[in-house]
C-alpha positions as CSV (number, residue, x, y, z in Angstrom):
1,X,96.4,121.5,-72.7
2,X,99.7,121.2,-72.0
3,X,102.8,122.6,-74.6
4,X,104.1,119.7,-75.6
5,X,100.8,117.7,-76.2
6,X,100.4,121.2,-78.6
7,X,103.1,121.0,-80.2
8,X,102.3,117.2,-81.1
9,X,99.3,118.3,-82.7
10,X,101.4,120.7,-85.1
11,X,102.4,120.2,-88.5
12,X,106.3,119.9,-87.9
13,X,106.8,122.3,-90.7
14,X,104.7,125.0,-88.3
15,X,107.3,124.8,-85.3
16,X,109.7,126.4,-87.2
17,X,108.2,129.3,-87.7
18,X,109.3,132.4,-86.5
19,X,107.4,134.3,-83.8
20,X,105.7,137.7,-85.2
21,X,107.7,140.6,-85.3
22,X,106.7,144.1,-86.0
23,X,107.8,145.6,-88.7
24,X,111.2,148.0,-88.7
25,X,111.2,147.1,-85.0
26,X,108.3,149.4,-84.4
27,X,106.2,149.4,-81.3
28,X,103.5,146.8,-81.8
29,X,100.9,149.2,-79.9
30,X,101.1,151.7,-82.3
31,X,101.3,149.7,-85.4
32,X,98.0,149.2,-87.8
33,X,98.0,146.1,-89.8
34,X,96.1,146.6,-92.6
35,X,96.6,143.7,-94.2
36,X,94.4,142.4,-91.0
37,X,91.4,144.9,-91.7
38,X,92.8,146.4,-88.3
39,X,90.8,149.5,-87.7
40,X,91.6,151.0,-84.4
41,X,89.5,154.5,-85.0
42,X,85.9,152.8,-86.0
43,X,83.6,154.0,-89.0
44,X,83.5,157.2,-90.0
45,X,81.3,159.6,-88.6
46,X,80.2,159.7,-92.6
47,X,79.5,156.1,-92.4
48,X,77.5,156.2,-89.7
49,X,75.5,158.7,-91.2
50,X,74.5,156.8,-94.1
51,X,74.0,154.1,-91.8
52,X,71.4,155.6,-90.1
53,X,69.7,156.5,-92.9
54,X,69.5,153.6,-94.4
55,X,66.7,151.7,-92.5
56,X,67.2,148.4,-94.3
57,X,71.0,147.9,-94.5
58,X,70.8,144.8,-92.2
59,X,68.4,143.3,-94.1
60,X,68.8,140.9,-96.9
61,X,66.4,141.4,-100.2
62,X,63.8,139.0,-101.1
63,X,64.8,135.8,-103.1
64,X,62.4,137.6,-106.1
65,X,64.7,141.2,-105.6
66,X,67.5,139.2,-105.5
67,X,67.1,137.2,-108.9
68,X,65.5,140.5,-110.6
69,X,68.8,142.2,-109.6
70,X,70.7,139.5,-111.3
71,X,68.6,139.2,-114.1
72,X,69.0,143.2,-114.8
73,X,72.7,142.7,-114.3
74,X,73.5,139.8,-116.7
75,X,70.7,140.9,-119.4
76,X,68.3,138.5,-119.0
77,X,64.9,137.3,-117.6
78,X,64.8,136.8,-114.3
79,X,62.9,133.2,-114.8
80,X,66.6,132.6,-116.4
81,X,68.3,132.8,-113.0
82,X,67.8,129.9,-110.4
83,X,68.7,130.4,-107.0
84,X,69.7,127.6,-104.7
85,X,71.7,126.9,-101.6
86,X,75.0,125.0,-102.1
87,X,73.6,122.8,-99.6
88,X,70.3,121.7,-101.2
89,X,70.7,119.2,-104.3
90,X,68.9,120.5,-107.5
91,X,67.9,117.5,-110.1
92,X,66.5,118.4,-113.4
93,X,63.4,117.4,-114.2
94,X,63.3,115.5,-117.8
């Protein structure tokens, strides 16, 4: 794609924005943004610890852990808490 048909495509308001510049002039290789989540060091070797020990941290809980968890949470039963995808379409049954 060529730079002008990119520039078309633009919101005219986003061509006048000014390209990024590092902070205090700093050198952009040695500057962590955290407002990025920019991590350059990796987990701690704490945090990989308690990863490893936990053998289910990739896993998601069953829908029935899920809504007991909620239940116990908001103080109620958990036939109180209905689960559904944003996705599917609920209708109440009269």
């Amino acid at each position: 794609m060529k730079d002008e048909t990119l520039t078309r495509l633009l919101r005219s308001d986003l061509g006048a924005l000014r390209d990024y510049a590092p902070a205090h002039g700093m050198d952009p290789r040695r500057v962590i943004k955290l407002d990025a989540n920019e991590n350059p060091y990796g987990p701690s070797p704490r945090v990989l610890t308690a990863l490893a020990a936990a053998r289910t941290w990739q896993f998601y809980c069953s829908q029935d852990e899920a809504r007991a968890q909620v239940a116990q949470y908001a103080g109620v039963n958990p036939e109180n808490i209905v689960k559904y995808r944003p996705d599917q379409r609920r209708r109440r049954s009269d």
